[in-house]
Backbone as a ProteinNet text record, in pm:
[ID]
protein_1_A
[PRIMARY]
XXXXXXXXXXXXXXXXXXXXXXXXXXXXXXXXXXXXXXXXXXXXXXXXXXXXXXXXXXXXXXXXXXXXXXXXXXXXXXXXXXXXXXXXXXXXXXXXXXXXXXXXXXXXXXXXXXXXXXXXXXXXXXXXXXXXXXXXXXXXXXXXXXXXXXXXXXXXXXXXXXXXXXXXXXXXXXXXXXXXXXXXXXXXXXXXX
[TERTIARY]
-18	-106.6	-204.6	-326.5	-432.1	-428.5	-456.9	-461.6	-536.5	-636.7	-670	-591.1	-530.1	-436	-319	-294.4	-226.6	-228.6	-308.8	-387.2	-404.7	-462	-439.8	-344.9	-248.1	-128.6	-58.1	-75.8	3.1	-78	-233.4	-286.6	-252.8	-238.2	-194.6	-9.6	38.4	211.1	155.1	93.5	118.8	14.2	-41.9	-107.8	15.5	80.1	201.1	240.8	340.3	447.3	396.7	288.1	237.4	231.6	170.8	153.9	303.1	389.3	516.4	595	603.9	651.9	562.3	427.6	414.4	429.8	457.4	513.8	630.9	725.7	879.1	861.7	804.9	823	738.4	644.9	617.5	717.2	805.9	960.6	1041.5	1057.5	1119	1113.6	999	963	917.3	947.5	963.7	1087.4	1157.3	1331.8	1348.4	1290.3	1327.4	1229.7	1157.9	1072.2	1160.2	1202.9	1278.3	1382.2	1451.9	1588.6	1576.8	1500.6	1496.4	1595.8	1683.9	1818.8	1882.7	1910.8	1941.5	1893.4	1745.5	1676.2	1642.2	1637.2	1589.1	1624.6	1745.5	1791	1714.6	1700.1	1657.9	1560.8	1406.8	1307.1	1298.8	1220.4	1242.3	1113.9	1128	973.8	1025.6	921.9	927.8	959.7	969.5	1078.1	918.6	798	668.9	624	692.2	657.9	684.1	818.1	886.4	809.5	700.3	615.3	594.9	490.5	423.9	476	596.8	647.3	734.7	754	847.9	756	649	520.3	486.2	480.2	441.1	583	700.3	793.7	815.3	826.1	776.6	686.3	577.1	459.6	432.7	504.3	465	618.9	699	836.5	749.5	675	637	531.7	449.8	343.5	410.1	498.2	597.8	632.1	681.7	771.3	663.6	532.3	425.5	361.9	468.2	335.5	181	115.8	29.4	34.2	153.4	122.7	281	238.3	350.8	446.8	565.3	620	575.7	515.8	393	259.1	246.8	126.5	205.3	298	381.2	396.1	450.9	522.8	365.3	234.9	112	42.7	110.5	97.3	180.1	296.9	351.1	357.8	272	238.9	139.7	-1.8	-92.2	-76.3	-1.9	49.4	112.7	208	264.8	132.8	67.6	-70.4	-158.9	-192.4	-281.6	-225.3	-113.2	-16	-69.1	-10.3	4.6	-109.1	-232.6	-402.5	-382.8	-379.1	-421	-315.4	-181.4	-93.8	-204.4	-200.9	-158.5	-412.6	-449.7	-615.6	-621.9	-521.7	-520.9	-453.5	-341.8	-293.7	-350.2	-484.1	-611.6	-738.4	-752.3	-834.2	-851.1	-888.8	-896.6	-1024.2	-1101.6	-1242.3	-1186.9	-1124.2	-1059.6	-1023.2	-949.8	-940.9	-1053.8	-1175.3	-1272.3	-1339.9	-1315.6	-1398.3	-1324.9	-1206.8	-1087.3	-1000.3	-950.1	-817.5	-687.4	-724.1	-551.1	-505.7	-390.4	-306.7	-346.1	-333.7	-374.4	-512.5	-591.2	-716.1	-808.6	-697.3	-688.3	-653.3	-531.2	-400.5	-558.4	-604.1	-679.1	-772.9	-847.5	-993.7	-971.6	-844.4	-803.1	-726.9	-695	-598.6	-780.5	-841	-947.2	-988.2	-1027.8	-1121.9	-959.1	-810.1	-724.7	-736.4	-715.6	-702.6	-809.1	-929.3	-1036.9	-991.4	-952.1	-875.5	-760.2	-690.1	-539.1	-628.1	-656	-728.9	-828.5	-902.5	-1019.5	-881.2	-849.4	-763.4	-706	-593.5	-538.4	-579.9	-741.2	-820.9	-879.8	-914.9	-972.9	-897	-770.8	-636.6	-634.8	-615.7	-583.4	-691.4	-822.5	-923.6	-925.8	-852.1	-820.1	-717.6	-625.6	-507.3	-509.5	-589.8	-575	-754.7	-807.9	-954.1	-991.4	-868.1	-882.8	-959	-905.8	-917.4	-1148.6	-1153.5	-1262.3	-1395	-1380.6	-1497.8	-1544	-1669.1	-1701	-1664.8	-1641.2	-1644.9	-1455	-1376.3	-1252.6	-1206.8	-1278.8	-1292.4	-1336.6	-1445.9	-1534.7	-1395.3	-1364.2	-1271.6	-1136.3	-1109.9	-994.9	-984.5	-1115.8	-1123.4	-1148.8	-1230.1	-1293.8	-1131.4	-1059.4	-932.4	-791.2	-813.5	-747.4	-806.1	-932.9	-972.5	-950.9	-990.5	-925.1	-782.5	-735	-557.3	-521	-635	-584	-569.7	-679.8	-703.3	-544.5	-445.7	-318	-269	-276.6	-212.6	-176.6	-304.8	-301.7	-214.3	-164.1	-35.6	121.3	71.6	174.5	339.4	329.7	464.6	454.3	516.2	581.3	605.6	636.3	719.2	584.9	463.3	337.3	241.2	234.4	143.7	176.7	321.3	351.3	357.8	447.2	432.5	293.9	240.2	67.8	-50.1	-44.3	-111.6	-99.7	44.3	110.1	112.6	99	103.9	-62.6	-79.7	-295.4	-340.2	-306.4	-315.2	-270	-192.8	-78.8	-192.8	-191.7	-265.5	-405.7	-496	-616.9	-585.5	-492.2	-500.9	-464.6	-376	-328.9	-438	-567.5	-668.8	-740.7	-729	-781.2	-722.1	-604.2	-543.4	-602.7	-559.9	-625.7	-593.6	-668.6	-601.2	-493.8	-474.3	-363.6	-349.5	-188.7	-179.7	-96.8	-131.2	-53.3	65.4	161.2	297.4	293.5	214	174.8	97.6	94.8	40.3	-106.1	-184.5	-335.2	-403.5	-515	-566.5	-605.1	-639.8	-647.7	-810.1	-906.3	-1017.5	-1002.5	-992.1	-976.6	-1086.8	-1225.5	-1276.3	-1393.3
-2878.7	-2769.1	-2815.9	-2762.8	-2805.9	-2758.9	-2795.8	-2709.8	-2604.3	-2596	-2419.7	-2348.4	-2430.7	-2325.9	-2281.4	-2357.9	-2320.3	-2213.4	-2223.3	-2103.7	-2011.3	-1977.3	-1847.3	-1818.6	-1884.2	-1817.7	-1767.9	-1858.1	-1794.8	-1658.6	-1667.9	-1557.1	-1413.4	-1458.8	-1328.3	-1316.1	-1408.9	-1356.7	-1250.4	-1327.8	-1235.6	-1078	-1083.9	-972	-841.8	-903.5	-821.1	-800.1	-913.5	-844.1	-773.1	-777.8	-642.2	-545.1	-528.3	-380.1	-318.8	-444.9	-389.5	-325.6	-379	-352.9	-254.2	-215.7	-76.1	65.3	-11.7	87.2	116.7	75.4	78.7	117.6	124.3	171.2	300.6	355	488.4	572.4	499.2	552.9	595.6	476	518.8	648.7	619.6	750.7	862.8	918	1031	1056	965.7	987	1049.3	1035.6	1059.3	1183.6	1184.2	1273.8	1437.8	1365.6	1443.8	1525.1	1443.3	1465.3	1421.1	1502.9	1438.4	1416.8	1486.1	1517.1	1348.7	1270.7	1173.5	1060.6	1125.7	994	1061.9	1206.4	1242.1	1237.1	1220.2	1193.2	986.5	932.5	815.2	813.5	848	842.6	1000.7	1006.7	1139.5	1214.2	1338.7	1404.3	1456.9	1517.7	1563.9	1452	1512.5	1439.7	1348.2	1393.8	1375.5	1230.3	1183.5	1031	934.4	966.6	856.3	770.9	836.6	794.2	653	702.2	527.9	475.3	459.3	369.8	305.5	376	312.1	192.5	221.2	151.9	54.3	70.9	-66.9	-137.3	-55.6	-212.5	-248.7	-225.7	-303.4	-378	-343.9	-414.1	-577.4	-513.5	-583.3	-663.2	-659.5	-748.2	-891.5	-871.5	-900.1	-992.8	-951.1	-1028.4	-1097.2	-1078.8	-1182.7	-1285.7	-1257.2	-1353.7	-1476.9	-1413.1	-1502.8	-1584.6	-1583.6	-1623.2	-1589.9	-1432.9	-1384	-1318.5	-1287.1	-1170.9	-1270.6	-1238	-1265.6	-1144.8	-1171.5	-1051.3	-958.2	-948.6	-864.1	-790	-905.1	-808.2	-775.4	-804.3	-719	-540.2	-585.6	-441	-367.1	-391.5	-320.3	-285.2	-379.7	-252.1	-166.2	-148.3	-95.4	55.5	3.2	143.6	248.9	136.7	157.5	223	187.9	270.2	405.6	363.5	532.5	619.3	582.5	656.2	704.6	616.8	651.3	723.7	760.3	893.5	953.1	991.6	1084.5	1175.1	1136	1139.6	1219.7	1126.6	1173.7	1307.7	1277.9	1451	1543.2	1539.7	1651.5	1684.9	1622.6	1622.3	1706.2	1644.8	1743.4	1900.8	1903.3	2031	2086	2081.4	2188.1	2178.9	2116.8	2175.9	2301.1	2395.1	2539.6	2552.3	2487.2	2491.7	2503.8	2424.9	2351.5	2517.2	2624.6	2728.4	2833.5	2808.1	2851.6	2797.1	2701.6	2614.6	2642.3	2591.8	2640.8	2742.6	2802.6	2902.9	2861.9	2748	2700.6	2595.7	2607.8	2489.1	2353.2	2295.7	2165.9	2138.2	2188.8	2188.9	2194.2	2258.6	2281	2129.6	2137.8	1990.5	1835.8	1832.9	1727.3	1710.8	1864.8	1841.5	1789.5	1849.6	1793.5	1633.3	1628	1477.1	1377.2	1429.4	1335.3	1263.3	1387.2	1353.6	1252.2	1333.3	1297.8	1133.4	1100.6	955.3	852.8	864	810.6	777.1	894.3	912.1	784.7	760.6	730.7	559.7	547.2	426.6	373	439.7	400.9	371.6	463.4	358.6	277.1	239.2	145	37.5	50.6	-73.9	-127.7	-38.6	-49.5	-175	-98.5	-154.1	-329	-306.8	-452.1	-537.3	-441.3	-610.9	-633.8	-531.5	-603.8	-720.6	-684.6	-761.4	-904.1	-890.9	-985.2	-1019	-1137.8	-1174.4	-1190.8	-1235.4	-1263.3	-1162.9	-1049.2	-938	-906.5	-940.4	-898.2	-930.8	-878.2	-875.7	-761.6	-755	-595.3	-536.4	-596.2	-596.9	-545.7	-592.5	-570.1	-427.6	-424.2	-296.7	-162.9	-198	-69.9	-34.8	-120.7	-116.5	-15.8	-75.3	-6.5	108.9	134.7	282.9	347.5	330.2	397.7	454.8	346.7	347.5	445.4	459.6	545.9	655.3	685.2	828.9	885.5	774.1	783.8	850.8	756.2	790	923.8	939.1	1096.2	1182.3	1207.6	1283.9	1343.8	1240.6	1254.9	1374.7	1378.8	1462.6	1638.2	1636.3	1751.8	1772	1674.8	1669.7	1756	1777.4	1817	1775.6	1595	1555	1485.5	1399.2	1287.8	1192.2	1201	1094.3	1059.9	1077.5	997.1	971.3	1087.1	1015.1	915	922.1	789.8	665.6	658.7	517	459.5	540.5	521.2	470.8	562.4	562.3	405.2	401.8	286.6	172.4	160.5	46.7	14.9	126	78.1	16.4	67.4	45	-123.2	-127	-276.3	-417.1	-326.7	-418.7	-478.3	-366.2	-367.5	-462.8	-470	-569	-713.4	-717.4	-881.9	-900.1	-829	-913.7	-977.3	-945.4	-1003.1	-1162.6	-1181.4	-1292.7	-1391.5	-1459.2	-1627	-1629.5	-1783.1	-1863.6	-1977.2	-2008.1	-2076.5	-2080.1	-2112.1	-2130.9	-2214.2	-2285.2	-2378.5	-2344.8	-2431.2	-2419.5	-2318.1	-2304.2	-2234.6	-2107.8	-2068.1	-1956.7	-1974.6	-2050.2	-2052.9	-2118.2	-2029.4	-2048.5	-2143.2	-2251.7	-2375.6	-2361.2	-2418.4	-2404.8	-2470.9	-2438.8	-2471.2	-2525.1	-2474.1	-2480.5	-2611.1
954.4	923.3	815.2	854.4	736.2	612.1	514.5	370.6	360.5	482	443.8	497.4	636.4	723.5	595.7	533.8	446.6	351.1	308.6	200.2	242.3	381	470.1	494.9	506.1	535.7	404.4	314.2	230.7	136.9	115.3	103.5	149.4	338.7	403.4	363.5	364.4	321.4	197	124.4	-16.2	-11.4	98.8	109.5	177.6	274.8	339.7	277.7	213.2	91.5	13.4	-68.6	-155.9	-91.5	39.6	102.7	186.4	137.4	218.5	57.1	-43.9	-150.8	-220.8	-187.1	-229.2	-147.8	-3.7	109.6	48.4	12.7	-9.9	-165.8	-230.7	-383.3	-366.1	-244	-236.2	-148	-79.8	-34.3	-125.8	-219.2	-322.5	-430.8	-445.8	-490.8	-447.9	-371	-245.1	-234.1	-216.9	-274.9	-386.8	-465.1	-619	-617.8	-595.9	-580.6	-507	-416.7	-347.9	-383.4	-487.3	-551.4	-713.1	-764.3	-913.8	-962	-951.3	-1054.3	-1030.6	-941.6	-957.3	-1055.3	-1109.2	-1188.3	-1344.5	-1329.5	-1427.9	-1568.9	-1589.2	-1732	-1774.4	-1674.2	-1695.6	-1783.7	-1730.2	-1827.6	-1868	-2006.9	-2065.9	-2024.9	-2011.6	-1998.7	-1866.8	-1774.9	-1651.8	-1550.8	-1439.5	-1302.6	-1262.8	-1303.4	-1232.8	-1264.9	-1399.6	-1497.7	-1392.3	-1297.9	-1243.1	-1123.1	-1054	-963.3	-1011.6	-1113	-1166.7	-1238.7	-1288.8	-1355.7	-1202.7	-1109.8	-1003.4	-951.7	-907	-885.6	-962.9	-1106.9	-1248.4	-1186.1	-1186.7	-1185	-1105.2	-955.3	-821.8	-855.7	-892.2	-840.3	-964.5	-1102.5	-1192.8	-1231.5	-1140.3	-1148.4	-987.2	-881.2	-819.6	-889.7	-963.5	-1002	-1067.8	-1171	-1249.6	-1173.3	-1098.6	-988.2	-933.4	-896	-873.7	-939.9	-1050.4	-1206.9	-1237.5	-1183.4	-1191.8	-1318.7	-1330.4	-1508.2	-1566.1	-1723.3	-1830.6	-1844.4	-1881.1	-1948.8	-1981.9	-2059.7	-2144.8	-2053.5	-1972.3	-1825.4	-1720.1	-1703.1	-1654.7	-1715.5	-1780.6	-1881.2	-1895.5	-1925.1	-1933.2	-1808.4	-1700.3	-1577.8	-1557.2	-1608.2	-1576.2	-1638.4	-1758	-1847.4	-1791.5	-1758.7	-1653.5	-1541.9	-1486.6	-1307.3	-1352.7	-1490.5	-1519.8	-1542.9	-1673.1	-1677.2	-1574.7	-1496.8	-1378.4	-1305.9	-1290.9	-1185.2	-1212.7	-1351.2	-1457.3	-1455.4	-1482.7	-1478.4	-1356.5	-1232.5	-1138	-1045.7	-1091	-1085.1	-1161.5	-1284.6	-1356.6	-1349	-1265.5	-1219.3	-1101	-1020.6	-919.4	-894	-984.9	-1021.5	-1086.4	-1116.5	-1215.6	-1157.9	-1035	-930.8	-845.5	-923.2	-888.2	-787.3	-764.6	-688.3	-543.8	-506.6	-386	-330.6	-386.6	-316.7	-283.3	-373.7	-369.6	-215.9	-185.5	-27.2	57.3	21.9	164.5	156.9	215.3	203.5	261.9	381.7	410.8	290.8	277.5	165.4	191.7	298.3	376.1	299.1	347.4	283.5	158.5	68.1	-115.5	-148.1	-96.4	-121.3	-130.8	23	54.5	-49.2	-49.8	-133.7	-290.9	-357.9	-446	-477.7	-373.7	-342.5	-391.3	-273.8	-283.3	-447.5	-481.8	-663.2	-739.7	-705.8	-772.9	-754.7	-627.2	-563.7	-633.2	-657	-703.5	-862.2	-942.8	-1076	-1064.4	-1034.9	-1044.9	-998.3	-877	-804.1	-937.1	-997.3	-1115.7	-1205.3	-1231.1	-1350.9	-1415.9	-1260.5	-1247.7	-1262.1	-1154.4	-1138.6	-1264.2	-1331.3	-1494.7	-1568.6	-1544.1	-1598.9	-1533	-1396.3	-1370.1	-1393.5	-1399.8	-1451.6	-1566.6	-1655.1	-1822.2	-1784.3	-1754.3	-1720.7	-1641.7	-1519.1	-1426.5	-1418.3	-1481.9	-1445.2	-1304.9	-1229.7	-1061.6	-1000.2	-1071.1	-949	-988.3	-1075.5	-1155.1	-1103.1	-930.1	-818.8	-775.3	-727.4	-770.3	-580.2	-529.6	-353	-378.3	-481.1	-500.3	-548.1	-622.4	-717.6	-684.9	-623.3	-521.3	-408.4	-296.4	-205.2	-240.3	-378.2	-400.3	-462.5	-503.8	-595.8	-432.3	-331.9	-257.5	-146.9	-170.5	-70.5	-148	-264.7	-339	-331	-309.4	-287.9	-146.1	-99.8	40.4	78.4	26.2	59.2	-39.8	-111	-196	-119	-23.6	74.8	150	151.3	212.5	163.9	27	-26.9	55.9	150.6	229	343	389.4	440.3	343.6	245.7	136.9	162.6	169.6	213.2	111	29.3	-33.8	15.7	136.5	249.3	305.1	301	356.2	227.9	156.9	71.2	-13.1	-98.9	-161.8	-59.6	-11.9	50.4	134.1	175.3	283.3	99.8	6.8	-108.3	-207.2	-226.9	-278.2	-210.1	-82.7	7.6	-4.5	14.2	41.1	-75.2	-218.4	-303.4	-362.1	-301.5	-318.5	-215.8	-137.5	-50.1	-85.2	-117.5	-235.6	-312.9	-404.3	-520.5	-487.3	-355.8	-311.1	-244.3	-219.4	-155.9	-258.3	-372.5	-477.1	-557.5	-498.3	-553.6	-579	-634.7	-637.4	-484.5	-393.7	-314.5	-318.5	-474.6	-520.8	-672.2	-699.6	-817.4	-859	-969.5	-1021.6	-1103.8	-1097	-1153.8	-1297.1	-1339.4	-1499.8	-1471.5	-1313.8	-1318.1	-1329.5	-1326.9	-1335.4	-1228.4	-1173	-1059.3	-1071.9	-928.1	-862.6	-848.4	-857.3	-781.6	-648	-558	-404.3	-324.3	-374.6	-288.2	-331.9
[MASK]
+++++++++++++++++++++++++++++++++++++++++++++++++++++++++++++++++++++++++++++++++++++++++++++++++++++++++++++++++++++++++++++++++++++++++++++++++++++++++++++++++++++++++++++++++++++++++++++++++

């Protein structure tokens, strides 16, 4: 296999596995979501915190593993992903307009999901281009704010069981398109080309 065949492939592995590990950490939390009482004495505050911190440590035990983030950028996405929920819950639960346009629930849920998704998607992203210079392309950035507003939209489904994992996966996927194409033993991108 050639050395680009290479790099494509392993680009796209690491694009799956992110969008499979934020599929499965928006399962996760739909579970929990589902059944707070199992998690809730864990972190303190409301059952609502647990979303994005489930998300920072999937996603930022993963980047560890890749030698993309340190200990430390690890643990600051992971603060990040809690925050950006957080924002974007407690944005969309004070969207009162949304009943003013529509009157079915579906339709409140969406119009609000939308602005929420953009919120939570901007933040994060904010977040990871402090964190990660890789990602710090504007074709990266646009994509993923635009795909978080996108996937806000879910919210009108008013399930847990589609919007976390469909939201978190899209989201996951967004940021592994941003990767380096390689990295060296120390974690620092290769110029490849």
């Amino acid at each position: 296999m050639s050395d680009m065949a290479k790099r494509l492939n392993a680009a796209l592995e690491g694009r799956f596995a992110m969008t499979v590990l934020g599929f499965l950490s928006g399962i996760l939390c739909a579970l929990v979501e589902f059944s707070p009482d199992s998690v809730s004495r864990l972190i303190p505050g409301e059952d609502a915190n647990i979303v994005g911190v489930i998300f920072g440590i999937v996603i930022g035990l993963y980047l560890y593993r890749l030698r993309l983030a340190s200990a430390t950028k690890a643990v600051l996405f992971l603060v990040a992903s809690g925050l950006a929920w957080l924002s974007a819950f407690y944005f969309a639960g004070g969207w009162d307009y949304a009943g003013e346009v529509c009157q079915e629930d579906w339709c409140r849920y969406m119009l609000a999901g939308i602005p929420a998704g953009l919120l939570g998607a901007g933040l994060l992203v904010a977040a990871i281009c402090f964190l990660f210079p890789f990602f710090r392309r504007t074709r990266f950035v646009v994509a993923t704010i635009v795909v978080g507003g996108l996937a806000g939209a879910l919210l009108g489904f008013e399930n847990v069981f589609v919007l976390f994992p469909l939201w978190q996966g899209a989201i996951a996927y967004c940021f592994a398109r941003g990767f380096p194409t390689a990295i060296s033993p120390r974690g620092e991108e290769i110029d490849t080309a």
